[in-house]
Structure formats: C-alpha cells, structure tokens
C-alpha positions, -999 to 999 in steps of 0.1 A, spaced: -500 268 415 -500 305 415 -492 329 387 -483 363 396 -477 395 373 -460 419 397 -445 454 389 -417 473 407 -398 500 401 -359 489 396 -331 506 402 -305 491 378 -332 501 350 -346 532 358 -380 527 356 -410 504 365 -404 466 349 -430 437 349 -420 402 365 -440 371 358 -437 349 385 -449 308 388 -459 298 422 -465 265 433 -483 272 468 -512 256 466 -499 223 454 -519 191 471 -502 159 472 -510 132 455 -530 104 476 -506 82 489 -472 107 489 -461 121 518 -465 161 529 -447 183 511 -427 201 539 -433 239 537 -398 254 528 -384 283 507 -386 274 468 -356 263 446 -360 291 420 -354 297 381 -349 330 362 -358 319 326 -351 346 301 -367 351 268 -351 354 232 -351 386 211 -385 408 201 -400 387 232 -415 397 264 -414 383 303 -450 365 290 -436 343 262 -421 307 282 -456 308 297 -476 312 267 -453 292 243 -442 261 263 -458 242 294 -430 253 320 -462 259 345 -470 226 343 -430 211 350 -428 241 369 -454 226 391 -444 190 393 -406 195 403 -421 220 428 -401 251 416 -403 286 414 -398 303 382 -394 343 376 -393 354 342 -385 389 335 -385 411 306 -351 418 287 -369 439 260 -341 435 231 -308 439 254 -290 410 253 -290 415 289 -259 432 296 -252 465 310 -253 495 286 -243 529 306 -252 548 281 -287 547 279 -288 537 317 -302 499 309 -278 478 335 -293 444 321 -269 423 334 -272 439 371 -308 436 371 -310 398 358 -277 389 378 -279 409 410 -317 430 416 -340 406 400 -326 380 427 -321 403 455 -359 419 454 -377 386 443 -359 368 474 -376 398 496 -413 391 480 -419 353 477 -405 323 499 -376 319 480 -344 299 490 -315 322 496 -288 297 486 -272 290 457 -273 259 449 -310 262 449 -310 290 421 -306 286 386 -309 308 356 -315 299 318 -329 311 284 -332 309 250 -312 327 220 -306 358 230 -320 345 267 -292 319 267 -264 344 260 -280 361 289 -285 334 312 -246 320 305 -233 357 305 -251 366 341 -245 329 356 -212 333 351 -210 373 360 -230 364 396 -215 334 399 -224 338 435 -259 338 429 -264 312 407 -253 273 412 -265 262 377 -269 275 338 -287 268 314 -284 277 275 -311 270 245 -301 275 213 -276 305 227 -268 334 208 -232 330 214 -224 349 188 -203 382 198 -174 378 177 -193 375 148 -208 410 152 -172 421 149 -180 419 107 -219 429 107 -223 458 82 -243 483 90 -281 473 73 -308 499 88 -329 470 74 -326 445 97 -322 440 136 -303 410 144 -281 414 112 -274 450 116 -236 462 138 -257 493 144 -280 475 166 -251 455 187 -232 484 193 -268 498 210 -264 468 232 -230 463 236 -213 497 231 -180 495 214 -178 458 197 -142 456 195 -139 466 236 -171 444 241 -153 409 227 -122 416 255 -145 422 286 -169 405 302 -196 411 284 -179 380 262 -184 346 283 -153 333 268 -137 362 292 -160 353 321 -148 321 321 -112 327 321 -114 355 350 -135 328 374 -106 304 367 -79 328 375 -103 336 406 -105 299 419 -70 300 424 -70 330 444 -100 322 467 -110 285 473 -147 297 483 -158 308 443 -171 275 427 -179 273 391 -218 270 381 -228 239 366 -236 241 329 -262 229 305 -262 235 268 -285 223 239 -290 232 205 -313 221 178 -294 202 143 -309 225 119 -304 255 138 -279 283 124 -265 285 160 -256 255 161 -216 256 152 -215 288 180 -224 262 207 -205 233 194 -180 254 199 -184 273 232 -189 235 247 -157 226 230 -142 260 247 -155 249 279 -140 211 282 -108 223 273 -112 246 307 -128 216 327 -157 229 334 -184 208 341 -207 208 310 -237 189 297 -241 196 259 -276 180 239 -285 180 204 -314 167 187 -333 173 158 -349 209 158 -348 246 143 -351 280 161 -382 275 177 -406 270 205 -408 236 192 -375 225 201 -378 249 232 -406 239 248 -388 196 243 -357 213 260 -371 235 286 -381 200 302 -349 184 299 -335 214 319 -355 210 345 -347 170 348 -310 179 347 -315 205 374 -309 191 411 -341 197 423 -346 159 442 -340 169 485 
C-alpha cells in the first residue's frame, strides 16, 4: 500500500492544490488466494467536511486499511471551505475540479480504471453535498455516490441572517460559496435540480444512466431531517437509493463506522 502526497497545478483552480492519494501496489496475497491480476484500480474521490483538509479521512478513520483490503484506490482532495461548487467570481470552479480535472489528471498519473462503473465519489457534511452535487453534475464520470451525514441544506441558507460571528451559520458566508442564494436554490448547484434535469435527460438520450446512491446519517445528528428528506425526494423520482441510520452525532465516530459500510455497498467484487 502506497500513500502518495502529490501537487499539481490545476486549471479549474488557478493555482497549485495538494492530492492525497492511497495506493494499493504492493499488496501480497494472502497464502492460499490466488494472484491478484494486475489491472487498472476501481477508484474513490472521498471529500472532506468543512474547516478540513485533503489529510483528514486518512488521519481520522482507517480508510487505508479497507482501502487496502477491497483493493481500491482512493484520491482525496482538498475543498478548503467551498462546498465544492463553482464560484466565478473568485475563480474557484470546485465542482469542475472534483467532477471533471481531479478525474481527468489522476487517470493520466496512476493506473486508474477509466470506466465508470469503476469510479465512485463520496464525503462527509459539506463533502457529501459535494460528492452528491458533483456525482450527479458528471454523472458521466461517476457510476456510484455516496453521502455521510450531507449538508443538504441550501434552502435553509435562504433565511441565514447575516452573523460575522459565525461561519456555517452566517448568509454572508454561503453567498461566498454559492453566489446569489435565491439563483443558487434554482440551478444546479441544488441536487434537487440535478436530479430533475438527468431525468428529463434519460428521456432524451437512452445512453445517460443515473448513479447509484448511498445515504447515511447519524440519529442524533442535526442533519438528520435534511437527509430523511432528500431520500424521501429521491424514491419519489425512482432512483435507486440506499439510505442507513444508526446511532451517532456529527463526528468521525460515526464516520469512520460509515466509511466502511460504503465501501461494502460499493461493487467492488470482479
């Protein structure tokens, strides 16, 4: 198992960014199981929550180890506080570097598999707003999604007074991410729009599928009611949803529990 901290300079961002990337080349089988043909990697982009960095899943969960028993690769990028979307103003095009260049330039450096249904995305809180946003957005890139404990909450910003006091509670600081709130909740930048524009899609062309998507959320957790009801949103669409709770707050706790169950609902079995 390899773990690589690589640096590149991407265009969608503007300036040099730092990747963390789990490898597992070296792995040796186990006496007794049969060669593990050499082939390109099934890969996961796992995104980080708010005021965290491209090093927390590593340092806070034991994805390297999962990581390295279902054989998969796993690129973990830094989001800095964005809610990974795109943001013209400043020049931060999250969601195009998540959805589109963080594939596209990964794909070129490591033995990656190019196809779809081999790459996944997911995060946590604000990560799993970014992972559901971008899955759907590049729905051609990715063939699964996966949301812990997701910040679904854009609506709600609609009625955030302004509160220089505080980051997550503060309009001030979603208008930096999202630019104008009310235009934000109509386009798609709002999955709840994403969702609707793929259906009307699949009509048109019979070759867009819909990602597969998991959801879980802890009981005690004040994001709880948002996912309830974004799952409830997406049965009555049909889409094909898996939605857990259990027992658990906003932490790396009931992360690190969920990460794993993510990884057992991916199809990673040849």
């Amino acid at each position: 198992m390899a773990i690589l901290q690589v640096n590149f300079n991407s265009k969608s961002l503007m300036k040099s960014v730092p990747i963390l990337v789990i490898l597992p080349t070296d792995k040796e089988p186990s006496p007794g199981m049969p060669f593990v043909e050499d082939k390109p990697y099934k890969t996961l982009y796992l995104l980080h929550g708010i005021y965290g960095d491209y090093m927390n899943w590593l340092s806070h969960t034991r994805i390297q180890k999962w990581a390295e028993e279902k054989n998969l690769a796993v690129v973990m990028p830094s989001g800095d506080n964005s809610f990974y979307v795109d943001n013209p103003r400043p020049g931060n095009f999250y969601g195009e570097f998540i959805g589109k260049e963080l594939v596209e330039i990964t794909r070129k450096m490591f033995n990656l598999s190019h196809k779809r249904e081999d790459t996944f995305i997911a995060g946590l809180s604000m990560g799993g707003f970014g992972a559901i946003r971008n899955g759907l957005k590049y729905n051609e890139n990715f063939g699964c999604i996966a949301g812990l404990s997701s910040a679904l909450t854009l609506e709600q910003t609609l009625n955030m007074p302004y509160d220089e006091r505080s980051l997550i509670g503060n309009r001030a600081y979603f208008e930096n991410c999202f630019g104008d709130l009310n235009e934000a909740v109509k386009s798609d930048k709002n999955p709840t729009v994403l969702v609707e524009l793929i259906k009307e899609k699949m009509q048109q062309d019979s070759s867009i599928h819909f990602p597969k998507i998991y959801m879980a959320c802890g009981t005690e957790d004040s994001l709880v009611v948002a996912n309830r009801n974004f799952r409830d949103f997406l049965i009555s669409n049909g889409i094909d949803v898996t939605y857990e709770e259990g027992p658990g707050e906003h932490n790396w706790e009931f992360w690190d529990t969920y990460i794993k169950r993510v990884l057992e609902w991916l199809p990673l079995e040849d």
